[in-house]
Backbone as ProteinMPNN parsed JSONL, in Angstrom:
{"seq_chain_A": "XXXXXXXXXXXXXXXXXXXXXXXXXXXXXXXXXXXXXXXXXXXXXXXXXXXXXXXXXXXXXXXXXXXXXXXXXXXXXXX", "coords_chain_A": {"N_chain_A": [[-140.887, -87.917, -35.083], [-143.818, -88.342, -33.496], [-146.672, -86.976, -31.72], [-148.738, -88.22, -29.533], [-152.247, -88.336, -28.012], [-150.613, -87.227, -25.677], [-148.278, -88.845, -25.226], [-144.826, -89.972, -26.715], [-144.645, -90.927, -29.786], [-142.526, -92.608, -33.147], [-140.849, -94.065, -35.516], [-139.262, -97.461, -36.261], [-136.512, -96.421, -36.626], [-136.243, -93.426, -35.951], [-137.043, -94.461, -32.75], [-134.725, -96.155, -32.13], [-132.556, -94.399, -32.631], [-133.175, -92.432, -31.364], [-132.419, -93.664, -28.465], [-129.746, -94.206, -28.137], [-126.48, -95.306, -30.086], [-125.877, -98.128, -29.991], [-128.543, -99.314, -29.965], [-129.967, -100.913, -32.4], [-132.466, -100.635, -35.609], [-133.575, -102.994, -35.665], [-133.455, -104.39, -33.462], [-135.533, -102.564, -32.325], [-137.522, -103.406, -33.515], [-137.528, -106.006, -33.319], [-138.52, -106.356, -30.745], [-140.935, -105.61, -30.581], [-141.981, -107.689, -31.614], [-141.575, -109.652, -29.939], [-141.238, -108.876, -27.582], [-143.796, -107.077, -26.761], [-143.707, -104.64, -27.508], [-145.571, -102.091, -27.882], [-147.648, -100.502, -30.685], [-148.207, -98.413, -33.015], [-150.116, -98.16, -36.596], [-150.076, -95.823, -38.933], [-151.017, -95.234, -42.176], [-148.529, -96.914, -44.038], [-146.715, -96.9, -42.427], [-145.289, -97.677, -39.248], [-145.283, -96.831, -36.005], [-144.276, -96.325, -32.851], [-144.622, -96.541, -29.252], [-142.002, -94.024, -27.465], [-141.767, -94.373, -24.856], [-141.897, -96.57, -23.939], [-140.412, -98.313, -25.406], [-137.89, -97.648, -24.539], [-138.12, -98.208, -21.717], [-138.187, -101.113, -21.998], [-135.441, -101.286, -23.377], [-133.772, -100.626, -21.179], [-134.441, -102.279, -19.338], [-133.175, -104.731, -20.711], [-130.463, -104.132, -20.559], [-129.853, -104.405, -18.418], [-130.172, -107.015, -17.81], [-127.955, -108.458, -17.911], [-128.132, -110.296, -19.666], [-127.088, -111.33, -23.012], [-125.117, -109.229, -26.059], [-123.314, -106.702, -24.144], [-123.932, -103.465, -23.741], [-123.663, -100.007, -24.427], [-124.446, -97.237, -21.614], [-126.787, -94.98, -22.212], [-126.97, -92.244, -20.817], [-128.716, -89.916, -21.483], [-130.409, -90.367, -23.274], [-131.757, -91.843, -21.833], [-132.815, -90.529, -20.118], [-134.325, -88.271, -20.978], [-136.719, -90.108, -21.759]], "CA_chain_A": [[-141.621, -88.278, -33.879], [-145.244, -87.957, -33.282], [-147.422, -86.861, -30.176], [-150.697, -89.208, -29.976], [-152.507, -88.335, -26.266], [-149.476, -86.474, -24.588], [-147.161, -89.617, -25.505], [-144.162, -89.758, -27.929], [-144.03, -92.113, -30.561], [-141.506, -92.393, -33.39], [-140.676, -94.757, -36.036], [-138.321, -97.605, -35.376], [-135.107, -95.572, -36.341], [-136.311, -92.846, -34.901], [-136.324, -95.065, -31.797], [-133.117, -96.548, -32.907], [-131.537, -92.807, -32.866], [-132.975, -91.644, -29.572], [-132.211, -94.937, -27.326], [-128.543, -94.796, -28.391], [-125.741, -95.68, -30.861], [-126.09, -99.306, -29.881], [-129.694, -99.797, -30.614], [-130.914, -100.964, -34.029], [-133.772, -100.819, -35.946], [-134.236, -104.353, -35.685], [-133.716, -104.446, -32.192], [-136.523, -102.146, -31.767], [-138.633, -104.497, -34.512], [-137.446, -107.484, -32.27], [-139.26, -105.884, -29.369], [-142.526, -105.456, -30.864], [-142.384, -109.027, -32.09], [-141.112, -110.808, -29.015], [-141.236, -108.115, -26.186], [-144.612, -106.768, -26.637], [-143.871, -103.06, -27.698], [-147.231, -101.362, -28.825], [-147.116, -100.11, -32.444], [-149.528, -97.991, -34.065], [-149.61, -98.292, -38.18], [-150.328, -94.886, -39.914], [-150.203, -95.709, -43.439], [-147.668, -97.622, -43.976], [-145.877, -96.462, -41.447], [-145.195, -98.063, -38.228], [-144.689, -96.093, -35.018], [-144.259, -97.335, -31.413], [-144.014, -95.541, -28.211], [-140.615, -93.765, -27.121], [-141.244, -94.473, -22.928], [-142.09, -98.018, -23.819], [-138.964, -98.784, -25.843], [-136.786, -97.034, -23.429], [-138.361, -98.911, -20.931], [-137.349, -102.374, -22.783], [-134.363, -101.184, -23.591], [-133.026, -100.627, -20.411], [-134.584, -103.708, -18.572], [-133.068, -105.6, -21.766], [-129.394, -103.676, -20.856], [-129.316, -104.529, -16.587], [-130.544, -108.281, -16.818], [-127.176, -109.163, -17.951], [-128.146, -111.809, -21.207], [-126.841, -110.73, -24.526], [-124.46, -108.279, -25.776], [-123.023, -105.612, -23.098], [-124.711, -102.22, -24.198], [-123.873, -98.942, -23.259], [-125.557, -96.416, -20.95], [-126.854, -93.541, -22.569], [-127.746, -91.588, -19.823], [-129.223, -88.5, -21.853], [-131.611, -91.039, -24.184], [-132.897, -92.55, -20.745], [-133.443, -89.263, -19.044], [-135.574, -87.942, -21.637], [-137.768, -90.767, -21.785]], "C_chain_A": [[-142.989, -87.589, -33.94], [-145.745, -87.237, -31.754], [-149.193, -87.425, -30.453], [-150.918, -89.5, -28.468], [-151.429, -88.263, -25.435], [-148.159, -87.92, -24.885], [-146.333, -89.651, -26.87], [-143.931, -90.664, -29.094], [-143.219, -92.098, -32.255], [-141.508, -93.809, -34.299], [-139.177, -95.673, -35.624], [-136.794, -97.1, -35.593], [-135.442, -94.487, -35.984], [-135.962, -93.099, -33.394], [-135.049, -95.172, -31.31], [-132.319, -95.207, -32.098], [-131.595, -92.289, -31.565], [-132.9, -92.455, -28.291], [-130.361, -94.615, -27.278], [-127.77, -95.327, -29.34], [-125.953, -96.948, -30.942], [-127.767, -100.186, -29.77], [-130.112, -99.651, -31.707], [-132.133, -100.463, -34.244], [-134.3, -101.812, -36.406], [-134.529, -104.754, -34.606], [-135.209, -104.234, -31.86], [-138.289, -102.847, -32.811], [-138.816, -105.716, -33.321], [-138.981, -107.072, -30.915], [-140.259, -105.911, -29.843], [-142.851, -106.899, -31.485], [-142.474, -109.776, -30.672], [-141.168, -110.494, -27.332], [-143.036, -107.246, -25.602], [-144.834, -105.022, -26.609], [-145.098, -102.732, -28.664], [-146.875, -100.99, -29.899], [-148.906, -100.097, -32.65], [-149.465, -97.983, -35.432], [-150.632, -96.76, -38.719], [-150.575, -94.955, -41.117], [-150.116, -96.985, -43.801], [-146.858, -97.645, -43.164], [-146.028, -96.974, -40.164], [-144.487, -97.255, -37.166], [-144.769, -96.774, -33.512], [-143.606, -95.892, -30.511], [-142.743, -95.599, -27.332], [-140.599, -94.666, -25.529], [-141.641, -96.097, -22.807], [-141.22, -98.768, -24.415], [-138.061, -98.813, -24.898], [-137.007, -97.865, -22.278], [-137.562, -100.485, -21.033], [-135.904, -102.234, -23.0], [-133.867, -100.981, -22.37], [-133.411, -101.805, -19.153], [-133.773, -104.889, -19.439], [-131.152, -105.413, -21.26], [-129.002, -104.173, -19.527], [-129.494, -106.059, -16.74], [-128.87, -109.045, -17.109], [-126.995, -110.29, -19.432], [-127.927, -110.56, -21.954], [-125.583, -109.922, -24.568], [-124.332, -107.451, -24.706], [-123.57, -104.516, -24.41], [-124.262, -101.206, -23.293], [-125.171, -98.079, -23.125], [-125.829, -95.701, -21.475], [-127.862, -93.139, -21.801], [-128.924, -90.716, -20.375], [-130.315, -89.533, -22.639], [-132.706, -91.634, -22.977], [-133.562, -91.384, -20.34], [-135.032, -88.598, -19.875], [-136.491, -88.796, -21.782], [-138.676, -90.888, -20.418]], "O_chain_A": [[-143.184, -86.453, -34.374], [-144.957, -87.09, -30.82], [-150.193, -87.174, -31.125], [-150.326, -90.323, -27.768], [-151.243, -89.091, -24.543], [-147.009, -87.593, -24.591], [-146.876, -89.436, -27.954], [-142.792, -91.118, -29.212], [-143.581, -90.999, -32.673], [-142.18, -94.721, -33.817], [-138.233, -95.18, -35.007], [-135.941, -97.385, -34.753], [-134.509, -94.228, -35.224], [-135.105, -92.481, -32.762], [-134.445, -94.563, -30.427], [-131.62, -95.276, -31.086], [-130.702, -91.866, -30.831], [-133.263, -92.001, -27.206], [-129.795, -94.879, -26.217], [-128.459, -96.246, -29.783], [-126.302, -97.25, -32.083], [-127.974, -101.379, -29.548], [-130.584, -98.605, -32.154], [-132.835, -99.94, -33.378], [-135.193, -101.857, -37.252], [-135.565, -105.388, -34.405], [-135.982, -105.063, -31.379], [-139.508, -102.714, -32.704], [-139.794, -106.145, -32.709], [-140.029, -107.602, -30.548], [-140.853, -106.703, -29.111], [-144.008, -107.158, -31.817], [-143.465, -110.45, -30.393], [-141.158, -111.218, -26.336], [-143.348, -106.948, -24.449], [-145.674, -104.343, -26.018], [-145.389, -103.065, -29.813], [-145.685, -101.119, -30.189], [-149.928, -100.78, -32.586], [-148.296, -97.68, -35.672], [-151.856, -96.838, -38.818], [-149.736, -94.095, -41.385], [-150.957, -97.877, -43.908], [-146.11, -98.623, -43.174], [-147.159, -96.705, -39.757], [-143.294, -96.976, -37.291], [-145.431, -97.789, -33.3], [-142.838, -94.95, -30.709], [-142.354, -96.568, -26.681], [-139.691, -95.403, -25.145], [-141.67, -96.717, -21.744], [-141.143, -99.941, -24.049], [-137.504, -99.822, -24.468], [-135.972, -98.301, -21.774], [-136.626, -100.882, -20.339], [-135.195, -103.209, -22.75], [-132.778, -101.502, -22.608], [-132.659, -102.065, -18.213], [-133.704, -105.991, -18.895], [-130.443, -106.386, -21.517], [-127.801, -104.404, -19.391], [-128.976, -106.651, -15.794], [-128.617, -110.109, -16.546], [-126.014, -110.822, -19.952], [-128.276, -109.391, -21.791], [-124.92, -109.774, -23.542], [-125.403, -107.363, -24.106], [-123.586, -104.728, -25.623], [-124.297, -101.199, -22.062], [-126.223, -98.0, -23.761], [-124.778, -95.065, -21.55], [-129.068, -93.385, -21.849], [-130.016, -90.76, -19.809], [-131.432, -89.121, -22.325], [-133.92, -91.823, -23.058], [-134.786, -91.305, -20.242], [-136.21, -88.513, -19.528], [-137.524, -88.172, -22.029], [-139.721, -91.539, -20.427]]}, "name": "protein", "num_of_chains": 1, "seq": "XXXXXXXXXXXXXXXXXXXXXXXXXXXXXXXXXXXXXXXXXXXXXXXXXXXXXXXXXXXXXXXXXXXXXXXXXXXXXXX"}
């Protein structure tokens, strides 16, 4: 994980790892294709911000479509 202007960002298994057991690292690809998650490129390296995943990810987990997902309280809190 990075810090770029007081925000956290994180590659997408990084992501992946701190959302929850039940989020990929395609998921969190999906999102930046289809959901509109920011992504900065380092490199080669692709990073995207933690409180804007987390965000997606848990509007993505209440509307009801798709797999059931669990809660991980402790991955939300910190974000």
């Amino acid at each position: 994980m990075i810090l770029v202007h007081g925000r956290e960002y994180g590659t997408a298994e990084q992501i992946a790892t701190r959302l929850g057991g039940d989020v990929t690292v395609a998921m969190v690809r999906n999102w930046a294709a289809r959901d509109g998650l920011e992504s900065i490129r380092v490199g080669r390296t692709v990073y995207y911000p933690l409180d804007q995943a987390a965000t997606i990810e848990r509007d993505k987990r209440v509307t009801g479509r798709g797999r059931p997902r669990r809660l991980d309280v402790e991955a939300v809190a910190a974000a």
